[in-house]
VOGUGU-149729 format. One record per residue: residue in three letters; x, y, z of N, C-alpha, C in turn. Coordinates in pm, 1 decimal, padded with zeros to 6 digits, always signed. Example, Ala and Ser with C-alpha at 12.3 -4.5 7.8 and 13.67 -1.06 7.14 Angstrom:
<rofis>
+-----+----------+----------+----------+----------+----------+----------+----------+----------+----------+
: res :     n.c1 :     n.c2 :     n.c3 :    ca.c1 :    ca.c2 :    ca.c3 :     c.c1 :     c.c2 :     c.c3 :
+-----+----------+----------+----------+----------+----------+----------+----------+----------+----------+
: Ala : +01319.0 : -00569.0 : +00780.0 : +01230.0 : -00450.0 : +00780.0 : +01320.0 : -00330.0 : +00780.0 :
: Ser : +01285.0 : -00225.0 : +00708.0 : +01367.0 : -00106.0 : +00714.0 : +01290.0 : +00003.0 : +00787.0 :
+-----+----------+----------+----------+----------+----------+----------+----------+----------+----------+
</rofis>
This chain:
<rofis>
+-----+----------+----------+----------+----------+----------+----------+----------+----------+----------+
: res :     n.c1 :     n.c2 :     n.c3 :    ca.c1 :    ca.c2 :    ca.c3 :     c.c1 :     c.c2 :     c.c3 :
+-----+----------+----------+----------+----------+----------+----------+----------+----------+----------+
: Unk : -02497.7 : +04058.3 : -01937.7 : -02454.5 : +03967.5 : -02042.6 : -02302.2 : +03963.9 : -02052.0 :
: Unk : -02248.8 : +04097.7 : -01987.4 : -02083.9 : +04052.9 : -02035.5 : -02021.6 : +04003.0 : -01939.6 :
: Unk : -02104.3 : +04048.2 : -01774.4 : -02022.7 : +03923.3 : -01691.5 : -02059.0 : +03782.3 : -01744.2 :
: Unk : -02156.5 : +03783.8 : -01777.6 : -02211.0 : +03616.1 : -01797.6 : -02084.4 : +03531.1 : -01908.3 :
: Unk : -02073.3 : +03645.6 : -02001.0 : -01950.4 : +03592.2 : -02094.5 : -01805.4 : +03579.8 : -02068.2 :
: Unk : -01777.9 : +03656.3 : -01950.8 : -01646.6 : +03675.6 : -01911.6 : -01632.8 : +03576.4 : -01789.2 :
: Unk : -01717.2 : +03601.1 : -01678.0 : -01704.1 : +03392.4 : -01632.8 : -01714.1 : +03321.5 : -01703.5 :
: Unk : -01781.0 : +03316.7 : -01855.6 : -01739.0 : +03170.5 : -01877.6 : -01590.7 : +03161.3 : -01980.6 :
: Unk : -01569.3 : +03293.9 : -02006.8 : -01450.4 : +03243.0 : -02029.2 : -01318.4 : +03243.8 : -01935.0 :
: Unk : -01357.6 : +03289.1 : -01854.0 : -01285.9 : +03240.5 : -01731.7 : -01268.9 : +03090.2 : -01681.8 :
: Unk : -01372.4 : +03075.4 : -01655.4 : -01433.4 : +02907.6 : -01683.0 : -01312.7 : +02814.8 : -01721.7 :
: Unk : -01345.0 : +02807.0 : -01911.6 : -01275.8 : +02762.1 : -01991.4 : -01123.3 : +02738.5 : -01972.6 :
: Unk : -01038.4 : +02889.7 : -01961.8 : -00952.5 : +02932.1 : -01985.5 : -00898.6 : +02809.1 : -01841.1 :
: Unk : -00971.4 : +02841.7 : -01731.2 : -00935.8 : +02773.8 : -01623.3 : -00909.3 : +02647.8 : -01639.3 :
: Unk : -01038.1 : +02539.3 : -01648.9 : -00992.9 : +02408.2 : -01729.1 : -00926.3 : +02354.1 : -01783.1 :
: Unk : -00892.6 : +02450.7 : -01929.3 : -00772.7 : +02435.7 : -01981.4 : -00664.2 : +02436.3 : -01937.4 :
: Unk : -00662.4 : +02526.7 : -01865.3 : -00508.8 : +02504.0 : -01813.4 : -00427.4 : +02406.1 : -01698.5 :
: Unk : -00585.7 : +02366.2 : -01621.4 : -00575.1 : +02237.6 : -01507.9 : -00544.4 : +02144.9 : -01618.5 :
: Unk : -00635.1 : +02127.8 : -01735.2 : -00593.3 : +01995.4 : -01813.3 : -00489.9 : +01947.2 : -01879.4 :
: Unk : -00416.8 : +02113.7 : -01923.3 : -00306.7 : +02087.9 : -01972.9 : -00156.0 : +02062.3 : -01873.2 :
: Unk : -00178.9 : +02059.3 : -01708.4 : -00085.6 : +01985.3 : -01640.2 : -00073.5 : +01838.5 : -01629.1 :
: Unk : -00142.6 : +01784.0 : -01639.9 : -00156.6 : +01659.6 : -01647.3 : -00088.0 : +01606.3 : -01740.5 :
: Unk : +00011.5 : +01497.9 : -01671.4 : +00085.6 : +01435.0 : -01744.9 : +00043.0 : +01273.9 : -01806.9 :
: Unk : +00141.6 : +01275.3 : -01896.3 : +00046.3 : +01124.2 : -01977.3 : +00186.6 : +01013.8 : -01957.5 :
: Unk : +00175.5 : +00923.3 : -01865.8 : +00217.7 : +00837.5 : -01847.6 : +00213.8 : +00700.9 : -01862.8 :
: Unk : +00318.0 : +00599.1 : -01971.0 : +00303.3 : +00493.8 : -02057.1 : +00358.0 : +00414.1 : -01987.7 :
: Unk : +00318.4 : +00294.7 : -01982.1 : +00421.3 : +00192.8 : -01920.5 : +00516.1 : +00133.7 : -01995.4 :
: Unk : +00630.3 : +00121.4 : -01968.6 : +00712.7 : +00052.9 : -02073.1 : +00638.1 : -00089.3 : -02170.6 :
: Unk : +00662.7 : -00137.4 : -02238.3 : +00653.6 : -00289.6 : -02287.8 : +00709.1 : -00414.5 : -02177.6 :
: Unk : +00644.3 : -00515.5 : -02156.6 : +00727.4 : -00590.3 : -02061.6 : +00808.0 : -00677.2 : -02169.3 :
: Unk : +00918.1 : -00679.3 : -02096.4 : +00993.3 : -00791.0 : -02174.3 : +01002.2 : -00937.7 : -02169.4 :
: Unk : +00888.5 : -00959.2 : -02071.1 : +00870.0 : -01111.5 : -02035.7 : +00788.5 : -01134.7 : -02092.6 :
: Unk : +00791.7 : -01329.3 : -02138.8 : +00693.4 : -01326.8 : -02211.5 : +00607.5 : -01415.8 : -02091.6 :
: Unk : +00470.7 : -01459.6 : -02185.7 : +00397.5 : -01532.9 : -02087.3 : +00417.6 : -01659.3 : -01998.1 :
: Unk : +00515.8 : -01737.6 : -02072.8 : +00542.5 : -01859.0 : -02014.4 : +00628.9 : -01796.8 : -01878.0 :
: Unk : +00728.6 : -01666.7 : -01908.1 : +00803.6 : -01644.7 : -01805.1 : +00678.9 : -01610.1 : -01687.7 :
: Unk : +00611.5 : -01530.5 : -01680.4 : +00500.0 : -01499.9 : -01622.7 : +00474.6 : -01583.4 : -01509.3 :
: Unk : +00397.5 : -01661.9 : -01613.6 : +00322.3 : -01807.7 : -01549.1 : +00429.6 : -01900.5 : -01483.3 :
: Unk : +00525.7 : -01903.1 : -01507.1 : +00611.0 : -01987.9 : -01381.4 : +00610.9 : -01901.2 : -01288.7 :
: Unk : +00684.5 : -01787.5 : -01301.3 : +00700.5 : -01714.0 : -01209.7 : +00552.9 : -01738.2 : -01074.1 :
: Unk : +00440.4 : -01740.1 : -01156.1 : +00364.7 : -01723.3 : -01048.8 : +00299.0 : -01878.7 : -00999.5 :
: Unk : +00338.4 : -01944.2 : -01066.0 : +00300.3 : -02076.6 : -01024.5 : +00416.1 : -02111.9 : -00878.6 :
: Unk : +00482.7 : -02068.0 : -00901.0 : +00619.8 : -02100.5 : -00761.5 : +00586.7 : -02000.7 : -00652.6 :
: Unk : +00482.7 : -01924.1 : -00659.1 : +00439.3 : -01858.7 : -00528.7 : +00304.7 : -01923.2 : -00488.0 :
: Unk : +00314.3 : -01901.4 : -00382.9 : +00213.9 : -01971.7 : -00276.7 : +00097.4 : -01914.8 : -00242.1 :
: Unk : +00132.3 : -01791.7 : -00285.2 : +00024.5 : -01664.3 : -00241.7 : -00128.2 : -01695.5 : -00360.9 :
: Unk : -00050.9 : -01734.4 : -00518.6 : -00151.8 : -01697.5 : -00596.4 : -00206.0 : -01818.3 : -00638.9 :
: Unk : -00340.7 : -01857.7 : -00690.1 : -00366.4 : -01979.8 : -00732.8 : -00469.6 : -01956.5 : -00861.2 :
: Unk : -00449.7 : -02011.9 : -00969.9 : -00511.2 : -02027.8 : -01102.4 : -00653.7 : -02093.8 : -01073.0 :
: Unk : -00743.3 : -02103.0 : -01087.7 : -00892.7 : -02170.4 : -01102.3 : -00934.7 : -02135.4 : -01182.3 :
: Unk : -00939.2 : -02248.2 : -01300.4 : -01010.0 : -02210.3 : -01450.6 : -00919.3 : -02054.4 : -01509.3 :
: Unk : -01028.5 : -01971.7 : -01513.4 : -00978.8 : -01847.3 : -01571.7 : -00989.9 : -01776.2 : -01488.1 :
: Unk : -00981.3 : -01781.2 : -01349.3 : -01001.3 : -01686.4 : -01218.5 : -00871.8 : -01670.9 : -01147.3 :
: Unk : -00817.5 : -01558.3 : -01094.9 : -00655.8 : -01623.2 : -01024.2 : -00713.1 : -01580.1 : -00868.5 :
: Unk : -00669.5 : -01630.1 : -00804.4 : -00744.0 : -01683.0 : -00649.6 : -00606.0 : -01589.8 : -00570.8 :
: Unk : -00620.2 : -01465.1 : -00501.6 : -00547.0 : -01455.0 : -00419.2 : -00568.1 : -01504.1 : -00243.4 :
: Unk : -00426.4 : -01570.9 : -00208.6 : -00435.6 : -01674.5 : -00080.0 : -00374.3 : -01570.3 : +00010.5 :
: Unk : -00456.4 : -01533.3 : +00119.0 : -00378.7 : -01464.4 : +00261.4 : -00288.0 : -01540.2 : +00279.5 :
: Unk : -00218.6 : -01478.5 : +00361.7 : -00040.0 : -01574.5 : +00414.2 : -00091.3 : -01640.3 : +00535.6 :
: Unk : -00014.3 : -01721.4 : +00587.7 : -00050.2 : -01735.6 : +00738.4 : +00012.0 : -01640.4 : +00821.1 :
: Unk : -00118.2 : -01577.7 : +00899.7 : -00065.1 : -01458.8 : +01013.7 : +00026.2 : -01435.1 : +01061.5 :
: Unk : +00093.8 : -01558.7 : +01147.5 : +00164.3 : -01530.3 : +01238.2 : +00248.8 : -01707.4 : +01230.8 :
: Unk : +00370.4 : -01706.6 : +01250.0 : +00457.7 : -01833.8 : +01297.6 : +00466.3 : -01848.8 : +01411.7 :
: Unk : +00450.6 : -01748.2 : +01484.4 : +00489.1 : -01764.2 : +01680.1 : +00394.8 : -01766.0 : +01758.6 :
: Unk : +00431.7 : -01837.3 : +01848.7 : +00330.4 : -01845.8 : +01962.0 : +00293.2 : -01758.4 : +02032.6 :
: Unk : +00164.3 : -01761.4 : +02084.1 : +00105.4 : -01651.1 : +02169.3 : +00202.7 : -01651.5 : +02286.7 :
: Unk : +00244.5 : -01746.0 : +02288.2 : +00355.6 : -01766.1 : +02453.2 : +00471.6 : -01698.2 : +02440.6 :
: Unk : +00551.0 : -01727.4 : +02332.9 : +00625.0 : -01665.5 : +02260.1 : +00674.9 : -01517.7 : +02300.0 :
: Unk : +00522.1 : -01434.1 : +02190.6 : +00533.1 : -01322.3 : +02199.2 : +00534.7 : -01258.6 : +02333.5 :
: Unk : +00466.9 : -01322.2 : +02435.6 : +00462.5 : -01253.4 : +02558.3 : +00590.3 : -01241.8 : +02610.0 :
: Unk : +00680.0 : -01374.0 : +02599.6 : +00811.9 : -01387.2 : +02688.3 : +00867.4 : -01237.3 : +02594.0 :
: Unk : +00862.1 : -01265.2 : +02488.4 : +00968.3 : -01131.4 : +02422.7 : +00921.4 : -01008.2 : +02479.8 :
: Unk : +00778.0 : -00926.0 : +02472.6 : +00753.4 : -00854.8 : +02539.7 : +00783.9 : -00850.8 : +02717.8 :
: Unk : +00793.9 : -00944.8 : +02781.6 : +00861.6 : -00975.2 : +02903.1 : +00964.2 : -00902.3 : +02941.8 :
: Unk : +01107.5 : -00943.8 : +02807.7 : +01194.3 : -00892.1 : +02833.8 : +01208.2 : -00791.3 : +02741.0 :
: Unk : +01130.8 : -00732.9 : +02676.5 : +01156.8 : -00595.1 : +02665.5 : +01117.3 : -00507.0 : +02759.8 :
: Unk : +01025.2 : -00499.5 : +02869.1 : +00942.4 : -00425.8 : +02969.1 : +01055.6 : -00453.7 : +03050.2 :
: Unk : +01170.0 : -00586.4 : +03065.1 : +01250.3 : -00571.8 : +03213.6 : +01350.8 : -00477.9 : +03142.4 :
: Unk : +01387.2 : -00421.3 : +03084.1 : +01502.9 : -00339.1 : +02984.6 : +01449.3 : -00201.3 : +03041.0 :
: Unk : +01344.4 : -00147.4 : +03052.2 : +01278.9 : -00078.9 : +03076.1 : +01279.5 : +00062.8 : +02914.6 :
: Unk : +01242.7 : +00176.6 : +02947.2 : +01219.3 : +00231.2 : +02814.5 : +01344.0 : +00283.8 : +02761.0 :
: Unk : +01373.2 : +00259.9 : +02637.8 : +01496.0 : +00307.2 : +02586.6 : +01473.8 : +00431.5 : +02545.9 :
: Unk : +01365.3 : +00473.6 : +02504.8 : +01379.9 : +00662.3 : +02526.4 : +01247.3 : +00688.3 : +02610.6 :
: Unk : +01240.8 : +00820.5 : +02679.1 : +01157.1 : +00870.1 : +02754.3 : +01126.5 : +00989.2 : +02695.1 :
: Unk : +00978.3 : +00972.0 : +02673.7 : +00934.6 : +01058.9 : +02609.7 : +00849.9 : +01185.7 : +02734.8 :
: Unk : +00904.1 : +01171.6 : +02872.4 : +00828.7 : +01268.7 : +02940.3 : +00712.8 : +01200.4 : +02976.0 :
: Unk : +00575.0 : +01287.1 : +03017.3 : +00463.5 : +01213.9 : +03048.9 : +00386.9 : +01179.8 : +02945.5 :
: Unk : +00443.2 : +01165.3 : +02831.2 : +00369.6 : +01107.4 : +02681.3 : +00419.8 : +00964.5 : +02686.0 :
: Unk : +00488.5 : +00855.4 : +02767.3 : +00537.4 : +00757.1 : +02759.2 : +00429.3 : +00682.6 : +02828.2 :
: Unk : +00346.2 : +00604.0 : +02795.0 : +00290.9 : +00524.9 : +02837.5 : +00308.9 : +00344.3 : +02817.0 :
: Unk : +00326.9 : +00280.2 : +02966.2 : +00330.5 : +00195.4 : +02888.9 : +00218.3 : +00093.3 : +02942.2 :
: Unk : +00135.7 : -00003.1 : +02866.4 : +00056.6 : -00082.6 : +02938.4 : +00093.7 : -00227.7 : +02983.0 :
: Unk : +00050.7 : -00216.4 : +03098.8 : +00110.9 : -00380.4 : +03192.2 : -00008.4 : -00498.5 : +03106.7 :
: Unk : +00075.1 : -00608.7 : +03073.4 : -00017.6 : -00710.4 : +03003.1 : -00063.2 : -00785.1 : +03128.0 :
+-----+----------+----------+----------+----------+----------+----------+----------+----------+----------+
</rofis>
């Protein structure tokens, strides 16, 4: 019976003291009001209002061409490697 009482106040004592690290963190007040808000997000492209739903829009992937990217990789492979990492340098031929 007195281990039984002395783990649990072990227990306790333990808890308590995990709980009492925990910090309590407030967010300030914003100082914007709503109208500032709502422009703000009406001039991005990303977000869109529907009814009472706000619609987040993926970006478009990529601006460059698949052709593009290859020529650049092209001439980074004729440069050859700007550091050498030993036999950990691998590089793959496209």
């Amino acid at each position: 019976m007195k281990a039984l009482l002395t783990a649990l106040a072990l227990a306790t004592l333990g808890a308590s003291a995990a709980a009492s690290e925990a910090t309590q963190f407030n967010d300030p007040p914003s100082t914007r009001s709503r109208a500032d808000v709502m422009a703000a997000d009406a001039g991005s492209p990303l977000i869109r209002q529907v009814g009472d739903a706000t619609v987040f829009v993926d970006p478009a992937s990529s601006t460059v061409t698949r052709a593009e990217v290859r020529a650049q990789a092209a001439a980074v492979r004729g440069r050859g490697p700007g550091i050498s990492y030993g036999e950990a340098t691998v590089f793959s031929v496209m």
